[in-house]
Structures are given as C-alpha cells and as structure tokens.
C-alpha positions as YAML, in Angstrom:
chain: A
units: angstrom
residues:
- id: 1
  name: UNK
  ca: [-24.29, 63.53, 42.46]
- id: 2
  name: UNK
  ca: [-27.47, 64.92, 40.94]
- id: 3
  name: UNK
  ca: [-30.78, 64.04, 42.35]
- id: 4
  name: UNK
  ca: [-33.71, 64.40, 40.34]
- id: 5
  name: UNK
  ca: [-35.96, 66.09, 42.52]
- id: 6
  name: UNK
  ca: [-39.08, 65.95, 40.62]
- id: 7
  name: UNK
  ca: [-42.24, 63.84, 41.69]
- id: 8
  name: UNK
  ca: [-43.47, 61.29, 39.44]
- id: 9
  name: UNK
  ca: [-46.94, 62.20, 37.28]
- id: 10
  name: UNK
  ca: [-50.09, 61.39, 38.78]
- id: 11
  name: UNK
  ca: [-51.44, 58.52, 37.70]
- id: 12
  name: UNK
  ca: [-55.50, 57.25, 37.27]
- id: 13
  name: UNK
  ca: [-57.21, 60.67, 37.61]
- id: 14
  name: UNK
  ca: [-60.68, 59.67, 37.39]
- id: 15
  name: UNK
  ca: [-63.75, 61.95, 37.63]
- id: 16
  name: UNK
  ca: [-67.05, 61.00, 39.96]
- id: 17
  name: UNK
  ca: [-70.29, 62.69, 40.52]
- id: 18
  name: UNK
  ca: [-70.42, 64.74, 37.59]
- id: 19
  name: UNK
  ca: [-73.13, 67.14, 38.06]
- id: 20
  name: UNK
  ca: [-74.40, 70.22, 35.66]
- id: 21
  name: UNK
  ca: [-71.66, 72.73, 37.38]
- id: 22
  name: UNK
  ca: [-69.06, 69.97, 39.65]
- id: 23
  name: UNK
  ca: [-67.12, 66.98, 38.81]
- id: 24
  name: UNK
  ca: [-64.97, 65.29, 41.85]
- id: 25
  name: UNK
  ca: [-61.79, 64.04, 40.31]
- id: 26
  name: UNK
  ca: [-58.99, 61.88, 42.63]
- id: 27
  name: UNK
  ca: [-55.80, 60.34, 41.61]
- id: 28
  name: UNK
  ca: [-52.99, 58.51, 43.10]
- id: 29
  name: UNK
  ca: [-50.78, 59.89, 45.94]
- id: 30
  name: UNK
  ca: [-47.49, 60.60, 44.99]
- id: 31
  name: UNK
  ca: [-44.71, 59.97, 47.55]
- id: 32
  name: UNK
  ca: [-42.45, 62.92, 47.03]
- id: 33
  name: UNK
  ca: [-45.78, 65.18, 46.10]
- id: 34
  name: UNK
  ca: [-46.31, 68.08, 48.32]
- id: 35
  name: UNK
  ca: [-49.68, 69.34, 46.81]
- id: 36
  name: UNK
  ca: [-51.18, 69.33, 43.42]
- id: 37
  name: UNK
  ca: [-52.38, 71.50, 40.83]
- id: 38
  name: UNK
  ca: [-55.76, 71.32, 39.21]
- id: 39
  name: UNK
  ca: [-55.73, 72.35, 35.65]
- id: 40
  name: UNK
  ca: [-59.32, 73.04, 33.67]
- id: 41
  name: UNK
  ca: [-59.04, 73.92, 30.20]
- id: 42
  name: UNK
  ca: [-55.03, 74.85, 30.33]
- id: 43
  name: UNK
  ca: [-55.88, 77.47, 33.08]
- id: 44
  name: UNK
  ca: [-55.18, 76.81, 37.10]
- id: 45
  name: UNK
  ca: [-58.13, 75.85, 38.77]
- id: 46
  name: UNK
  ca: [-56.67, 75.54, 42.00]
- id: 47
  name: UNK
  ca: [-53.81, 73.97, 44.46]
- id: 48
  name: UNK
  ca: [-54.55, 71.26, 46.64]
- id: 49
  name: UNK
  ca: [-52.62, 69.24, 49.71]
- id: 50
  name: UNK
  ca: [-54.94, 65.90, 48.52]
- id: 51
  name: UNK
  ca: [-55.19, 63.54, 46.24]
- id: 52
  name: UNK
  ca: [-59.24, 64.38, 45.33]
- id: 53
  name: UNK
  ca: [-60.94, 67.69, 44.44]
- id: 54
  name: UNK
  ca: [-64.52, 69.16, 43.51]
- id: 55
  name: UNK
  ca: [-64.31, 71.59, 40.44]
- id: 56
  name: UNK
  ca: [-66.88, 73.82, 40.78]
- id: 57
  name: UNK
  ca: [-68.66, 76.98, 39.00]
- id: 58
  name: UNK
  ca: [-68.68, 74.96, 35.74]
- id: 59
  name: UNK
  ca: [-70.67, 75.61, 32.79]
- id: 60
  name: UNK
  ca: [-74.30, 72.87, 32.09]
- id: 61
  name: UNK
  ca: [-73.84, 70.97, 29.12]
- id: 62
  name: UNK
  ca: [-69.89, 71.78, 28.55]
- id: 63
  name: UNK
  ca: [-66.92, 69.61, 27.79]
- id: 64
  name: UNK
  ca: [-63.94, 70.27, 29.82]
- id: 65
  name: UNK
  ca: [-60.47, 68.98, 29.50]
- id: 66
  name: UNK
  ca: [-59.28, 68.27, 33.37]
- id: 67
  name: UNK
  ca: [-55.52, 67.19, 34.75]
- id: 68
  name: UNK
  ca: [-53.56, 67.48, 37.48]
- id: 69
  name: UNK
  ca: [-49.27, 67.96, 37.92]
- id: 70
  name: UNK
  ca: [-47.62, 66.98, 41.24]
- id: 71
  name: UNK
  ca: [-45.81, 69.72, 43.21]
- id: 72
  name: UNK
  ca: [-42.60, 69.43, 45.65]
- id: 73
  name: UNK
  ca: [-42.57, 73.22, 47.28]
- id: 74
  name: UNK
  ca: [-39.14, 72.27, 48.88]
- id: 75
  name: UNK
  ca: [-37.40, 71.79, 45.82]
- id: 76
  name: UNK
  ca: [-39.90, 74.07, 43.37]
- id: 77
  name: UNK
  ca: [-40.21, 71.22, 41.30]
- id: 78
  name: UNK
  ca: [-43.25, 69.99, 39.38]
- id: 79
  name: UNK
  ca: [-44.26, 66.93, 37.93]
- id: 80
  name: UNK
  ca: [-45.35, 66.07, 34.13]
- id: 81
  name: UNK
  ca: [-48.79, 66.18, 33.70]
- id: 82
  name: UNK
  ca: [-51.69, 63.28, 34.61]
- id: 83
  name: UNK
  ca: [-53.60, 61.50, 31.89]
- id: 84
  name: UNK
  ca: [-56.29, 63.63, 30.76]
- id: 85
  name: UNK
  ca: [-59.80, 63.40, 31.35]
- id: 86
  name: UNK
  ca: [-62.66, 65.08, 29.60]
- id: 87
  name: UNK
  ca: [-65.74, 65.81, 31.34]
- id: 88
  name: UNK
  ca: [-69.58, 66.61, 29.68]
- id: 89
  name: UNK
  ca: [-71.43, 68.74, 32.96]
- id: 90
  name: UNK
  ca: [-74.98, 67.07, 32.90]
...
C-alpha cells in the first residue's frame, strides 16, 4: 500500500513589519512538516524548523515575490508551494 508521504502546502503566508530591507512572513504549521523553505524571487532564501521568518538584506523600494514549500527530511519529500505574496520594502 502506497503512502503519500508528502506534507500538505502551507497555507496563509502573510508578511508583517515590512521595513526598507526585512519583511517577517509566518504561515500555518503543517503536521507532517519537518522544516520549511523560504523562497525570494525563485532563489532559496533559507531553511527553517518554524512556521515564521525575517527576510533580511533586501533591497529599499523593491518588489519581491516571497513563498514557502513544506519539507519532511525523513522521507525527502517536499510540499507544493504556499500562496504567494509580494512585498514593496518601504
């Protein structure tokens, strides 16, 4: 019997605290996550064990395209990708 093995999507990613070079972002927990990826532009920002991260080093005045994709390191599996969410640094 197959298993799918994947973790759901994040869901609600939602940014806070935007600043001219941060932007806190959070989401949901996802049970059968193991850590999460932070994507910025299409490139890997980082890899987190929570559900809420501060992007940093960002460019004033830019728009950035932000989402993050659930991991599950004992199966190498990764989730599809959250909503979305574009960002304008002050």
């Amino acid at each position: 019997m197959f298993t799918n093995l994947l973790p759901n999507a994040p869901a609600n990613l939602a940014t806070s605290n935007i600043t001219a070079t941060t932007v806190d972002l959070d989401w949901d927990a996802i049970e059968d996550a193991s850590g999460y990826d932070v994507f910025v532009d299409g490139v890997l920002e980082d890899s987190v064990t929570t559900n809420s991260y501060t992007v940093s080093g960002l460019t004033t005045a830019t728009d950035y395209d932000i989402y993050v994709v659930a991991t599950n390191s004992k199966y190498g599996t990764e989730s599809a990708p959250s909503n979305t969410v574009t960002v304008t640094t002050a």
